[in-house]
C-alpha positions, -999 to 999 in steps of 0.1 A, spaced: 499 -631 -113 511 -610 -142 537 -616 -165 566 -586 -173 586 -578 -195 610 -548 -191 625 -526 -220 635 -490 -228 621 -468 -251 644 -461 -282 649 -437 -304 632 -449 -334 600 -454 -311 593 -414 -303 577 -389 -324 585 -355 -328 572 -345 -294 600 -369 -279 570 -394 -265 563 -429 -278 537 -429 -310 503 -442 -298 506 -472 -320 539 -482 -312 522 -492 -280 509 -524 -299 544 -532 -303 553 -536 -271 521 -555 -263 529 -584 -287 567 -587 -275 550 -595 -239 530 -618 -255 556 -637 -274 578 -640 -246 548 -645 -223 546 -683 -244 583 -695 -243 581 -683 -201 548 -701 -197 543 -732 -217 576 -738 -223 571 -735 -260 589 -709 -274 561 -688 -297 580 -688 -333 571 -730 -329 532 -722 -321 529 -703 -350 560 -717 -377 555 -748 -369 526 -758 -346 510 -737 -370 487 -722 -343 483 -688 -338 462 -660 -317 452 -628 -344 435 -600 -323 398 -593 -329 391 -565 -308 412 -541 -289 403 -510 -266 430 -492 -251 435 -457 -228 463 -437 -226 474 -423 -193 504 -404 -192 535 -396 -221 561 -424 -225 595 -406 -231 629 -415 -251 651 -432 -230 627 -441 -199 629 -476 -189 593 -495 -182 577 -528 -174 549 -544 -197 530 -564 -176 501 -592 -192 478 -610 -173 443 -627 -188 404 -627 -179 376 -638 -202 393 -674 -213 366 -691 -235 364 -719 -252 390 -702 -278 394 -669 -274 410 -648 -246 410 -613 -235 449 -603 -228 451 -572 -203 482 -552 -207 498 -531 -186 525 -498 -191 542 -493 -163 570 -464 -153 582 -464 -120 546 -482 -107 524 -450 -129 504 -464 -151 512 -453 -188 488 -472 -208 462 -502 -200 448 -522 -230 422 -552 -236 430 -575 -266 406 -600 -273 423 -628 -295 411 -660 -308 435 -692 -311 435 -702 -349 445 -726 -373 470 -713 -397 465 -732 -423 424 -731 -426 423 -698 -407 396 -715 -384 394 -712 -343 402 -741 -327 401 -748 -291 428 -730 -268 457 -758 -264 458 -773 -229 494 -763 -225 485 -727 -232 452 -727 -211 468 -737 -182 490 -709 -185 464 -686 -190 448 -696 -161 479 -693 -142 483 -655 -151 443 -654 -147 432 -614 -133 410 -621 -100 
């Protein structure tokens, strides 16, 4: 099961070639994730991290780049998970125009304490989440 998110690419997000910046990419990846947490624990993600004071910084990324993604074209950003660990993740994202695969990336993050910048285990609430949108 994935999660998605749909948008459309903006003006602000192309360079001059008229395609989306590489790193704009990232962008698009967090906004899944944040809604991903309201959709699947039922917490919306401004409380995890404002004032759960939990949150998920990336530690490793890898990501390839298929095809162009072009002003005005509407696309899906689909998240599932694999790798859950005691407190990390690995968060597999997914660019999608009309079912071609733009961009794929792996972001490995690690759930933290904010205030001691420490990991901590991965909350129950957001583990069984996880393991709902679990790759098989």
């Amino acid at each position: 099961m994935r999660h998605s998110l749909r948008l459309k690419v903006r003006f602000n997000e192309v360079d001059a070639a008229g395609i989306v910046f590489y790193p704009r990419f990232f962008d698009y990846f967090h906004m899944a994730f944040e809604d991903f947490f309201g959709a699947a624990t039922g917490t919306d993600y401004a409380v995890w991290i404002r004032d759960r004071r939990i949150g998920w910084p990336a530690v490793h990324v890898e990501a390839d780049y298929r095809s162009p993604l072009r002003y005005g074209e509407d696309f899906a950003v689909e998240l599932s998970f694999r790798s859950i660990g005691r407190s990390s993740f690995v968060c597999v994202y997914r660019i999608v125009v009309r079912e071609e695969l733009c961009a794929e990336a792996h972001v490995t993050v690690v759930t933290t304490d904010l205030e001691r910048m420490r990991s901590i285990p991965i909350p129950e609430e957001v583990r069984a989440a996880l393991e709902r949108h679990l790759e098989g």
